[in-house]
N, C-alpha and C positions, 0 to 999 in steps of 0.2 A: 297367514302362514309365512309369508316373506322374512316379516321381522324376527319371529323364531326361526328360521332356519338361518338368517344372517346371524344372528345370537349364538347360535350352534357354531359357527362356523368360529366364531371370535374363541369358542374354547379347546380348537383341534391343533397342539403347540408344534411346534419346532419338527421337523422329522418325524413326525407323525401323518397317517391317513385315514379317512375313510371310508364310505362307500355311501353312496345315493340311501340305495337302498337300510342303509342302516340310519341315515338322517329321518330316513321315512318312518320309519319303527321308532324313533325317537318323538317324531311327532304324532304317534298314535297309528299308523296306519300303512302296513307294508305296500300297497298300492300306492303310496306318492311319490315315489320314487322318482318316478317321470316327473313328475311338478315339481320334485327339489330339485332336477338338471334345469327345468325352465326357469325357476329364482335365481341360478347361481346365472345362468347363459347372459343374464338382465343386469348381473352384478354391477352396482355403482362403484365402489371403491375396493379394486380385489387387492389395495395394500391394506385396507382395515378388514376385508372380509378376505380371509384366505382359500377363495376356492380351488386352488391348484392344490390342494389337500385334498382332493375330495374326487375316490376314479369309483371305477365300477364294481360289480363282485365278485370279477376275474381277477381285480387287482390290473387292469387295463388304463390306460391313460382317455379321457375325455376326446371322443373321434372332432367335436363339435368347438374345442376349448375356446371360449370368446377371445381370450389373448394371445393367440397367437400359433393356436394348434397345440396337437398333443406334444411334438417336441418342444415348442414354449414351459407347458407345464412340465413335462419330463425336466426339461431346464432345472426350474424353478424346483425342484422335489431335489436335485442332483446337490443344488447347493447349499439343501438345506441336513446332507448327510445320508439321504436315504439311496440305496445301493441296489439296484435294478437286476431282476433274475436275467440269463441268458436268454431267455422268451420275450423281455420287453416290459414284464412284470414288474408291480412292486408285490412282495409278500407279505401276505395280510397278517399272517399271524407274529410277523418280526413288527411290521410298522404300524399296523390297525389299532384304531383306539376303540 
């Protein structure tokens, strides 16, 4: 499962996001949700695997982010164009792939 969901992650481009839960459904199975935060938490190289793309299905930022919290990844989303609701959100249906 690891390899496919780092695979996954290699095709979520630029200014784009999106959610656990829809990796999981990707993989066959809306309960893996939780095992895709576990693959990403493990991440070897988050400059080849981009998992600061990747929040939950409020559009919430990773409470847990291995690199450096959720304002790290909020960081990383900010400068890659995507523009954060007044709640702290990104919206799923402007940036969601």
């Amino acid at each position: 499962m690891k390899d496919k969901v780092y695979a996954y992650l290699k095709t979520i481009p630029k200014g784009k996001v999106t959610t656990y839960g829809r990796i999981a459904l990707w993989l066959g199975n809306k309960h893996y949700a939780r095992a895709v935060g576990n693959v990403l938490h493990g991440n070897p190289d988050p400059a080849q695997y981009p998992c600061h793309r990747v929040v939950n299905s409020k559009g919430k930022m990773a409470e847990n982010y291995a690199f450096g919290g959720p304002e790290a990844q909020r960081k990383r989303l900010e400068n890659e164009g995507i523009i954060f609701e007044e709640n702290g959100t990104v919206n799923l249906e402007k940036y969601g792939i």
